[in-house]
C-alpha positions as CSV (number, residue, x, y, z in Angstrom):
1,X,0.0,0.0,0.0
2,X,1.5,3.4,-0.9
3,X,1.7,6.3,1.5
4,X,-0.2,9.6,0.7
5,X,2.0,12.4,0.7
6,X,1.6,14.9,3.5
7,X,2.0,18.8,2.8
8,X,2.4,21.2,5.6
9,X,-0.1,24.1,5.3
10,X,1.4,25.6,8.6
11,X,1.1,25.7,12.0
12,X,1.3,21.4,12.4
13,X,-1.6,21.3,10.2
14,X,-1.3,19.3,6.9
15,X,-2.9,18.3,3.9
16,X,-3.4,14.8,1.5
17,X,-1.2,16.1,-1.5
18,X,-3.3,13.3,-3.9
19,X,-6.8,15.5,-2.7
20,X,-5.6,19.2,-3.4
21,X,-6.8,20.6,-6.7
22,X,-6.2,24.0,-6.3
23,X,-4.0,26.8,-4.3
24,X,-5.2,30.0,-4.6
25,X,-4.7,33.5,-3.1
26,X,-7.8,34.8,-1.6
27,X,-7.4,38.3,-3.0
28,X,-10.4,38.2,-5.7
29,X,-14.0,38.8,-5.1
30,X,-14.7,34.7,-6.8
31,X,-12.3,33.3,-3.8
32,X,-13.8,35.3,-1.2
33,X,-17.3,34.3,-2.6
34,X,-16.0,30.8,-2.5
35,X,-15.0,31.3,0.6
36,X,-18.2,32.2,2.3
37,X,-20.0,29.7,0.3
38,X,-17.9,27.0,2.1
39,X,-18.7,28.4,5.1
40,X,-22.4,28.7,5.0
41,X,-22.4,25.2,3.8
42,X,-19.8,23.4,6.1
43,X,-17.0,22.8,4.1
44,X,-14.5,25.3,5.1
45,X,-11.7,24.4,7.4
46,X,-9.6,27.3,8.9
47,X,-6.3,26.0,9.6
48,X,-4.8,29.7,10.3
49,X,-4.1,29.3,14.1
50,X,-5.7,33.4,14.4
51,X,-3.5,34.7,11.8
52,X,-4.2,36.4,8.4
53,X,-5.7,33.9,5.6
54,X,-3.1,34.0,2.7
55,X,-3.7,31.2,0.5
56,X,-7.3,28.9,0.3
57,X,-6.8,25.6,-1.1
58,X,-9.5,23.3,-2.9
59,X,-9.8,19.8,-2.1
60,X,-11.3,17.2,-4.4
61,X,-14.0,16.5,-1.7
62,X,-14.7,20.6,-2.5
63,X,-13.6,21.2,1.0
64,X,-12.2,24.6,1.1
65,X,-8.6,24.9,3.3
66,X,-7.7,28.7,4.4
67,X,-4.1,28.7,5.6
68,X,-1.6,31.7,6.6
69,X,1.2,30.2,4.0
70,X,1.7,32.2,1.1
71,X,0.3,30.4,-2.2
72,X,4.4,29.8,-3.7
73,X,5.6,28.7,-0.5
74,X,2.8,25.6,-0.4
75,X,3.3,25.2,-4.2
76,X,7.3,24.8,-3.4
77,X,6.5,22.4,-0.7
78,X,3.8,20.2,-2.9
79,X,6.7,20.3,-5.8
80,X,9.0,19.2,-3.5
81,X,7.1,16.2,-2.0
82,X,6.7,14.9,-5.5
83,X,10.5,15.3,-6.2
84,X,10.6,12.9,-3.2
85,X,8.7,9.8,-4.2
């Protein structure tokens, strides 16, 4: 059985690397529309520990993600994971 591949989204929280479609910033009027969307229906998941949302990432489930890592940084790490395998 292969391992999923675990990328940190900050603050000890992490994400399935196979279930992420997107990684976003949440500057435009569509995320933060997205955004609340997710909310009102139950499938946001703040993982920002308090701090300033800086990237949202969509899930395959259409689980929205909000994390304080900028967008590169998480791109970087999801690259790197798949350099790892």
């Amino acid at each position: 059985m292969a391992r999923e591949k675990l990328i940190n989204i900050g603050f000890g929280n992490f994400v399935l690397a196979g279930r992420v479609v997107s990684i976003v910033s949440p500057a435009s009027s569509p995320m933060r529309r997205l955004r609340e969307d997710a909310r009102a229906e139950g499938r946001l998941v703040d993982a920002t520990q308090g701090r300033r949302t800086r990237s949202i990432i969509v899930t395959d489930s259409n689980h929205v993600i909000l994390s304080s890592i900028q967008p590169e940084t998480i791109s970087q790490r999801f690259a790197q994971e798949g350099n790892d395998s």
